[in-house]
N, C-alpha and C positions, 0 to 999 in steps of 0.2 A: 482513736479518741471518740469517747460518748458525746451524743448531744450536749448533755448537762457538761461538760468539761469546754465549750467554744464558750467565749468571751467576746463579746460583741467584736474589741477591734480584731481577734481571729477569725472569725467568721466570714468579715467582711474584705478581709485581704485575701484570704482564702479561696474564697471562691468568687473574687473582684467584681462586689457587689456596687455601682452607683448607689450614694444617700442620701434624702434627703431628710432630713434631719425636724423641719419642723412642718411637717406637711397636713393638710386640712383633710382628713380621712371622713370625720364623722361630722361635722359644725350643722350642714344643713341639712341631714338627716333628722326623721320626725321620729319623735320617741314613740313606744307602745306601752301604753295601760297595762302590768301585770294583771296577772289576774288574783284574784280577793285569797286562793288557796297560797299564791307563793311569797304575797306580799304578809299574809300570818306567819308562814312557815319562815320566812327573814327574818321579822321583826322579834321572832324567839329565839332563831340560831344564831343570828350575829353576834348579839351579848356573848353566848352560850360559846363562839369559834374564838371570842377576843380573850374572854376568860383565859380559856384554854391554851391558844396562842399558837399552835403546833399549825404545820403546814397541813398536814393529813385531816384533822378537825375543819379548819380553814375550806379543804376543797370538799368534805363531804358535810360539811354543814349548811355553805352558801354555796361555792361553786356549780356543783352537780347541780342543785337546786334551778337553780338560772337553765344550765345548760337544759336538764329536761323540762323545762318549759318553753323553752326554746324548740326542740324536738314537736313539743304537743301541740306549738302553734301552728306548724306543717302537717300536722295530722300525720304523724310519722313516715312523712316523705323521706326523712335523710335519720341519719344512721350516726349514735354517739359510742364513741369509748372513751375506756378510762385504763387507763395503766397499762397499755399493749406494748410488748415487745413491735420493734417498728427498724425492723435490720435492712437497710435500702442498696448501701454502699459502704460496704467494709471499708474500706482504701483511701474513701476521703473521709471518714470518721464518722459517717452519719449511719448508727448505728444507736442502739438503747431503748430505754422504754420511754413511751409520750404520754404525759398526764391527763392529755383530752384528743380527741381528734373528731371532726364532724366529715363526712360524708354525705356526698347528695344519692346516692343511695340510700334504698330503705332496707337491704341485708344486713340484717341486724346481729348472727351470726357468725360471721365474720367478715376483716376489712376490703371495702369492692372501691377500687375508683369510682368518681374521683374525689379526690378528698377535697376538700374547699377551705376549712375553719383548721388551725392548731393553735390549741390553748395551752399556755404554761403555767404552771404555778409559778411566781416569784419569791425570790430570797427576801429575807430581812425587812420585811417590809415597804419594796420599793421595786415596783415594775420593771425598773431599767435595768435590776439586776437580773430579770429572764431574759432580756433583750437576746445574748448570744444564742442560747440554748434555744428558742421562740425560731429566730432565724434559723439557726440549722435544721429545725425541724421541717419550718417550710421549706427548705429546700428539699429535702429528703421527700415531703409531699410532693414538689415541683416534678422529679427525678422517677415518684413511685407510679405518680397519675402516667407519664410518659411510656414509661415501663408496658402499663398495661393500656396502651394504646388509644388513651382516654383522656387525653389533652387537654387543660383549661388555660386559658393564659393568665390567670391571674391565685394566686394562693392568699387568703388573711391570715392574720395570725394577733395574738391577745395575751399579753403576760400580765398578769393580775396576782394580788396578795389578797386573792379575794373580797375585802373591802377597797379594793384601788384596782381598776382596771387601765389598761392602756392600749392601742389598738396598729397592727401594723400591715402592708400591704405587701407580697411581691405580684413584680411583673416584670417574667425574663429574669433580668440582671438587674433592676432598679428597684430597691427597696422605698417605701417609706414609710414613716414612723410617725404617727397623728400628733400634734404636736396638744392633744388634750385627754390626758388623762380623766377618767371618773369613778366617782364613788356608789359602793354601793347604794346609796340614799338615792342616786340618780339611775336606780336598776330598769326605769320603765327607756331611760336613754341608751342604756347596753343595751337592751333586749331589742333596741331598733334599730342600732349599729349591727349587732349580728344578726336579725334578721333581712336586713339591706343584703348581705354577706352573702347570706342563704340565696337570696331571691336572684340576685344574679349570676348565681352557675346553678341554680336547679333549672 
């Protein structure tokens, strides 16, 4: 089974994840001021991804957008991709390619633990449709950091329709899932949700 093929409630009986369900991830995190290049470069692509509508539009209109600035506030301390084969564990399904993945490495060449950030696209306009796919991924993070001997105890993870972001936590076997979604209009608030993200495993 591919990542994109778990469904939240497979995921989470799966590999018997604790949930909770309506947890406070981001509320009292302080937003970050985009900066002037990415707040024009939104305010032209959004229109331009909604038009359009396609998921692929979607991430390389906004998504990518966000995430390298994200990147450029670390002064390229940590390390982004996009579309990576990401084959961890054949046997329990966490296998396929991952739409985003951040890294607190800055090998930017290829992927080096430990990973920290897994971003999903979501379906149909509505976050909770990456939820399963988003989880198996961090697990597969969880599984890959280990691997290479580079342990973090905790993995995020963010499924988003690119106008709607939503943010989720592991640690161990205990998920949780912020129970507040945002929009891109509120991009200076993701950008300090994930930069929080960052700051505590680089």
């Amino acid at each position: 089974m591919a990542y994109s093929n778990f469904t939240i409630e497979e995921v989470l009986k799966t590999f018997q994840l604790e949930t909770d369900e309506a947890a406070d991830i981001s509320s009292e995190i302080e937003s970050i001021v985009p900066s002037e290049h990415l707040t024009t470069t939104l305010s032209r692509n959004v229109p331009l991804a909604l038009a359009i509508g396609t998921e692929k539009a979607k991430s390389e209109l906004i998504v990518t957008n966000v995430l390298v600035e994200l990147r450029e506030k670390f002064e390229q301390r940590i390390s982004l991709f996009s579309g990576i084969d990401f084959n961890v564990d054949v046997e329990k399904g966490l296998t396929g390619v991952c739409d985003f993945l951040i890294s607190n490495s800055p090998t930017q060449f290829y992927l080096e633990a430990s990973i920290i950030i897994v971003l999903v696209e979501a379906k149909k306009d509505e976050p909770t449709t990456g939820f399963g796919q988003c989880i198996a991924e961090m697990l597969a993070a969880q599984h890959f950091n280990t691997q290479k001997g580079n342990d973090i105890p905790v993995i995020y993870g963010a499924s988003t329709t690119g106008t709607v972001w939503q943010f989720l936590k592991l640690e161990g076997q205990q998920l949780y899932i912020d129970k507040a979604p945002y929009s891109i209009g509120q991009c200076d608030k993701i950008l300090g949700v994930l930069s929080r993200m960052v700051e505590q495993e680089v």
